[in-house]
C-alpha positions in Angstrom: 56.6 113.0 152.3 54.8 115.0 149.8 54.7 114.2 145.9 53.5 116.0 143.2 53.7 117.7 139.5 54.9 121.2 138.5 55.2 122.8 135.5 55.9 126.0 133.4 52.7 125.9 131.2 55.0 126.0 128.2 53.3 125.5 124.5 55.2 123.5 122.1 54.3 122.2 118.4 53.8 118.0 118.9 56.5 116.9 116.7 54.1 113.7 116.0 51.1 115.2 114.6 52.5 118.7 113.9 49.4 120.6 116.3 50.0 123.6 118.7 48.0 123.6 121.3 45.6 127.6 121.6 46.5 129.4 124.9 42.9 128.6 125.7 43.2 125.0 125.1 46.5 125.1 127.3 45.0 127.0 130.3 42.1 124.4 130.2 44.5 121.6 129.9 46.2 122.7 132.9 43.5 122.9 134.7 42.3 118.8 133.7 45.5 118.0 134.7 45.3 119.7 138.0 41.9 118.0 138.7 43.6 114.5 137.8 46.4 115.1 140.1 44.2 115.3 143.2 42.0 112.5 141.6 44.7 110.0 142.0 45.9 111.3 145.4 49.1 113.4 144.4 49.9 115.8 147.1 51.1 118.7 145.3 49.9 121.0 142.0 52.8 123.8 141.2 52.8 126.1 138.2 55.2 128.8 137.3 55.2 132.4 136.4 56.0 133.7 133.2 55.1 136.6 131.4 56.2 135.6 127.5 55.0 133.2 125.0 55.4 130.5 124.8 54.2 130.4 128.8 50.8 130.7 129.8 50.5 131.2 133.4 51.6 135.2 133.6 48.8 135.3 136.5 49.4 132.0 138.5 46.9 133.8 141.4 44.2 134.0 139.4 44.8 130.4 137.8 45.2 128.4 141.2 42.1 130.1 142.4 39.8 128.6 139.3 42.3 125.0 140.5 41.2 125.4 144.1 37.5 126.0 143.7 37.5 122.7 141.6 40.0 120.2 143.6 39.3 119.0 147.0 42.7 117.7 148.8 45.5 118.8 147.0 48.3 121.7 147.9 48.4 124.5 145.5 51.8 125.7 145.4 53.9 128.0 142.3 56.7 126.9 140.5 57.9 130.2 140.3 56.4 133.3 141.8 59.0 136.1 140.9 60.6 137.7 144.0 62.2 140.1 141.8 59.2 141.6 139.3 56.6 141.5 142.0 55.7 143.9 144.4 55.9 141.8 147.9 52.7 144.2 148.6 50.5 142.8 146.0 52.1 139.8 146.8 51.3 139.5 150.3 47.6 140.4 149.2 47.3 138.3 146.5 48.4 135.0 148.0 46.9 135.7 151.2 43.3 136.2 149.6 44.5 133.0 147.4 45.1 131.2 150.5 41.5 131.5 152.1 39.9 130.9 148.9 41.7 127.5 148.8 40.7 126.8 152.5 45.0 126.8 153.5 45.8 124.0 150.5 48.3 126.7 149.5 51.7 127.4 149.9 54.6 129.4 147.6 58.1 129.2 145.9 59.6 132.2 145.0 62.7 132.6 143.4 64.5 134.9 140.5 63.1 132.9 137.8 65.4 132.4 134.6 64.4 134.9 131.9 66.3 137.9 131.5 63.9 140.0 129.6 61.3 140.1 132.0 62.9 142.6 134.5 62.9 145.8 132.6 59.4 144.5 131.8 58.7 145.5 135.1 60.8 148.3 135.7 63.7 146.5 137.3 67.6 146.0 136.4 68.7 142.4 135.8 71.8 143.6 137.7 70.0 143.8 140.8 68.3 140.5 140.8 69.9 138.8 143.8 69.3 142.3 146.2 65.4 142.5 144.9 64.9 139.0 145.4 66.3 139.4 149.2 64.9 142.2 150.1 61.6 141.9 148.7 61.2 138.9 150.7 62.3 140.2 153.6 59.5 142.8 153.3 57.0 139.9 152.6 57.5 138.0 155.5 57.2 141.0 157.7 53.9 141.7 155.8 52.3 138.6 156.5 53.1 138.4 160.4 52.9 142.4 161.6 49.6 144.0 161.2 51.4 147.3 161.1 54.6 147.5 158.9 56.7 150.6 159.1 59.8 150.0 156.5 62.4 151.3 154.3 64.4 149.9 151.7 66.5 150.0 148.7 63.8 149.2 145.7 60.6 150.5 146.5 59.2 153.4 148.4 59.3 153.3 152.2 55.6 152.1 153.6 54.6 154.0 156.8 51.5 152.5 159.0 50.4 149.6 156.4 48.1 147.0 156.8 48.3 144.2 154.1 44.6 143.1 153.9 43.0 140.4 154.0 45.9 139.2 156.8 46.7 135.2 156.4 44.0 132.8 157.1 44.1 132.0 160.6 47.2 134.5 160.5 49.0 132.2 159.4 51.2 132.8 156.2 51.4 130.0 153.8 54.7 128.0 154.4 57.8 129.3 151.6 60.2 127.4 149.8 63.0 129.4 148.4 63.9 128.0 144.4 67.5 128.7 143.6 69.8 126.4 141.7 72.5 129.1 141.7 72.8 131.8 144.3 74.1 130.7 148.0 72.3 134.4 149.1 68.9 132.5 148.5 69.6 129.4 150.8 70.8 131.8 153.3 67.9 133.3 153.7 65.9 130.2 153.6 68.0 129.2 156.3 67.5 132.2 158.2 64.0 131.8 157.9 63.7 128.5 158.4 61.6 128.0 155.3 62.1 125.4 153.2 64.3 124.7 150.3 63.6 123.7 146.7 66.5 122.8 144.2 65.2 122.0 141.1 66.7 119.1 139.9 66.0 119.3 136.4 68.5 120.3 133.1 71.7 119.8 135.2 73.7 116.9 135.9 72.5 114.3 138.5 73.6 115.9 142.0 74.9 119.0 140.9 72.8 120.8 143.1 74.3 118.8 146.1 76.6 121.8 147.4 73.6 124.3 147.6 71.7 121.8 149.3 74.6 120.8 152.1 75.1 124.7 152.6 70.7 125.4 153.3 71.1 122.6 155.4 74.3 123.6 157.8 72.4 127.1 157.5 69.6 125.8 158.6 70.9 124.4 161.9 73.2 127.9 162.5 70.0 129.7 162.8 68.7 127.5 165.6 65.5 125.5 163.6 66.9 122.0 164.1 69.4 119.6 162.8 70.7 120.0 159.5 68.9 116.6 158.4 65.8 118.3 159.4 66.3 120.9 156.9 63.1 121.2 155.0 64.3 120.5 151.3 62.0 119.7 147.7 63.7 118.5 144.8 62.3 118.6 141.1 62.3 115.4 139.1 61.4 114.7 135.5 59.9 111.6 134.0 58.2 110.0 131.5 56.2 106.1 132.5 54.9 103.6 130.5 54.0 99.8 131.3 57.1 98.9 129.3 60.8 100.8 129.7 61.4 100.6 125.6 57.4 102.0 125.2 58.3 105.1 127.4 61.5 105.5 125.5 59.9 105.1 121.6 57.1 107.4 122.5 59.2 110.2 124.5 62.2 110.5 122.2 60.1 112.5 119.2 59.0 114.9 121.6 62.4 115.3 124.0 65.0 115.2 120.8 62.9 118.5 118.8 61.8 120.5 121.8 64.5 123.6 121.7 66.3 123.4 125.1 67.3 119.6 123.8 68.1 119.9 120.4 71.0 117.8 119.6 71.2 116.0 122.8 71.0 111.8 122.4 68.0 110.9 125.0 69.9 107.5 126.5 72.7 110.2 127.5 70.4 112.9 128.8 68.8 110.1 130.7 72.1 108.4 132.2 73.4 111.6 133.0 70.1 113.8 134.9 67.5 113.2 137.2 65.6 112.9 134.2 64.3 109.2 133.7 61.9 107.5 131.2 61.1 104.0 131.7 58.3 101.6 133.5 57.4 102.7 137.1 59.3 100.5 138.5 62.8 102.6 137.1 61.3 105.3 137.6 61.3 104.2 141.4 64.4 102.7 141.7 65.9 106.6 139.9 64.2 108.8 142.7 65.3 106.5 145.4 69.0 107.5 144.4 67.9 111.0 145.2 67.4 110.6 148.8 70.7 108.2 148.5 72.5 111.7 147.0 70.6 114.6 149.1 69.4 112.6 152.5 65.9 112.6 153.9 63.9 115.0 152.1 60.1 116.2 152.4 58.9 116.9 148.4 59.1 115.4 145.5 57.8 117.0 142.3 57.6 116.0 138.5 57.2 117.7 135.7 55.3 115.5 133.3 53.9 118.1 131.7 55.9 119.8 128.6 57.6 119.6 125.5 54.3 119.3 123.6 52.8 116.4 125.2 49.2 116.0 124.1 46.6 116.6 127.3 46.1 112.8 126.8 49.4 111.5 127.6 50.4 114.3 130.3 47.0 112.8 132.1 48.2 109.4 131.7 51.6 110.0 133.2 49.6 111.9 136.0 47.6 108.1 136.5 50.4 106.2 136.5 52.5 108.6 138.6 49.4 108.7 141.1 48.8 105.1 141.1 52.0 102.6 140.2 54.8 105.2 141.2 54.0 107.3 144.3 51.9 104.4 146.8 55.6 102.7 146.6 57.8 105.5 146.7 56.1 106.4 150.2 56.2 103.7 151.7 60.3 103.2 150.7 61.2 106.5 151.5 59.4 106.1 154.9 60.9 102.8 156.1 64.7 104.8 154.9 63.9 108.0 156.9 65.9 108.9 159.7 64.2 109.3 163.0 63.6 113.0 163.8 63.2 113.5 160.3 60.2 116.1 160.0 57.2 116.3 157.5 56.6 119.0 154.5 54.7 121.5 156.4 51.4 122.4 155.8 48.7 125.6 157.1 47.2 122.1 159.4 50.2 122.0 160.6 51.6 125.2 161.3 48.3 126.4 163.0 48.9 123.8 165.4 52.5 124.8 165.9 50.9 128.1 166.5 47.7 128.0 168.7 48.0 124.3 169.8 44.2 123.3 170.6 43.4 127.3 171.0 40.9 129.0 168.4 43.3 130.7 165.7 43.1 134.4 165.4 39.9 135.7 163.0 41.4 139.5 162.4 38.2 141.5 162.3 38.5 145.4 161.2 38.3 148.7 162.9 35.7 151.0 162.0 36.7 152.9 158.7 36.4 156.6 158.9 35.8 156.9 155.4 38.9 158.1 154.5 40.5 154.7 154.1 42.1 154.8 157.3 40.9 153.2 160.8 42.7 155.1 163.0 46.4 153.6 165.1 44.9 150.3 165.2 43.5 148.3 162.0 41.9 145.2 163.9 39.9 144.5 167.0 42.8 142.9 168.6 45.8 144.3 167.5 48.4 144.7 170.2 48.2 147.6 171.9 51.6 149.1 171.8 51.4 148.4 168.2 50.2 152.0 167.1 49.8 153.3 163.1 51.3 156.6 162.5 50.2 157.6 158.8 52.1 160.1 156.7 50.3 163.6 156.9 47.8 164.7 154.2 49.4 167.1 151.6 
């Protein structure tokens, strides 16, 4: 099982000393906390995408590329990348060049996201949210897995002949998990797929998200990938540790009780109520264990330590203790409860094995260019024959 840390990369006065953090300091904060979490063996480093203040990460790309070239084991994965805003072109390029840089420690969750403004930002309609998120990722996994795309859809001009470059690493697109805490359309098409799930358990009520984790998984075993406990499902978490349960709960009530989104909300409820749990590692164990009691066998577990205003300081602390009191005895609980059968997260490792077995993976390596950009009916040295470009005509 993996486990990990996400965040939104959200700035927020410190309702103890009064300081806001510079969007410099914040990226490089981000970026220390990153390091620490593969440091103390965490499996997983996720940031969001948002393109407002008080959110820093509008280019998650280019800030996972700086994380990669400075971490050694950890996945790189978003929070968020924005199935509705993006283009799944510059997608498909982006993460795929993102992906070799980071040697395969990559994969992707994309989702709607939650903030209404940003689609006429980008030239969309809120209205159609759910259809751009679904189509767009239907065009993105075709992207990654034909080296010629002919296609035509609803919300973006038709592509004729196209070659998203550089193709995956190995050709093997990074694994997807589909976020979605309210639209049954997205788990669907997880299902479909065969991708994984991620509910974030977060600001709701412990287990809400149940339903929409029942239905991925029946999906899932309608489409033919396995049984429905094999579902490939990641839940969100938050938490705040300390040696001592009343520590955690005297230092993390300043910064929960004046941060907007919990203004006016008593902390002992919020905690009794959510997945959200502050207290010594060992409650903080005995709170994700009812998780897998709730949702079943499950393959990733993320935290978000990192928010509200929470010095650098702190948010590395929680990273340690996370890494080294929380997570060694969470894995070895959660294994000795899994049900046979039960597979892994999936990682590029495994998925080029699933692939090629002990066979070399594919190296794409270009046709000729003409000089006009285009290589003639066939972009690679081994494309499949029958596979044959036709471009538009010149005009």
């Amino acid at each position: 099982m993996q486990f990990g840390i996400f965040g939104v990369g959200d700035i927020a006065p410190d309702p103890v000393t009064g300081y806001t953090q510079s969007e410099a300091e914040r990226i490089s904060n981000i970026v220390r906390i990153a390091q620490r979490a593969d440091e103390v063996g965490l499996d997983v480093f996720a940031i969001g995408e948002h393109h407002n203040p008080p959110f820093v990460p509008s280019s998650p790309t280019t800030l996972l590329g700086h994380v990669a070239a400075l971490t050694k084991n950890i996945v790189l994965s978003t929070s968020v990348t924005l199935m509705t805003t993006n283009d799944p072109v510059k997608i498909a390029e982006d993460y795929a060049t993102l992906q070799h840089l980071a040697k395969g420690r990559l994969d992707l969750m994309v989702g709607r996201g939650n903030t209404v403004p940003v689609y006429p930002w980008f030239g969309k309609k809120i209205r159609d949210g759910v259809g751009l998120a679904l189509e767009n990722y239907n065009l993105l996994h075709q992207l990654w897995r034909d080296d010629v795309v002919d296609w035509e859809g609803q919300y973006r001009t038709p592509l004729q002949g196209f070659t998203a470059t550089p193709r995956p690493l190995d050709d093997v697109p990074p694994f997807v998990w589909h976020g979605s805490i309210r639209t049954p359309e997205i788990a669907e098409q997880a299902a479909y797929y065969g991708n994984g799930y991620f509910a974030n358990h977060v600001l709701a009520p412990n287990f809400h998200f149940k339903p929409l984790v029942d239905f991925y998984r029946q999906r899932f075993e309608h489409y033919g990938h396995g049984r429905a406990d094999q579902a490939i499902v990641g839940l969100g978490g938050q938490a705040f540790i300390a040696k001592r349960s009343q520590d955690a709960v005297d230092t993390f009530r300043p910064y929960f009780e004046n941060y907007a989104v919990f203004r006016g909300m008593k902390l002992e409820d919020y905690m009794r109520d959510t997945p959200l749990t502050v207290g010594s590692p060992q409650q903080i164990i005995d709170k994700v264990l009812t998780f897998q009691e709730g949702f079943g066998d499950y393959q990733r577990q993320l935290f978000n330590v990192d928010s509200l205003g929470l010095p650098v300081e702190t948010v590395l602390e929680q990273v340690e203790l996370l890494g080294t009191e929380v997570v060694p005895v969470l894995r070895k609980e959660l294994e000795s409860r899994r049900a046979p059968g039960v597979p892994d997260a999936p990682t590029h490792a495994s998925l080029v094995t699933a692939k090629y077995g002990d066979a070399e993976p594919r190296q794409p390596r270009p046709n000729p260019n003409r000089g006009d950009n285009l290589s003639g009916p066939s972009p690679y040295h081994d494309t499949d024959a029958s596979v044959q470009a036709r471009f538009p005509a010149g005009v």
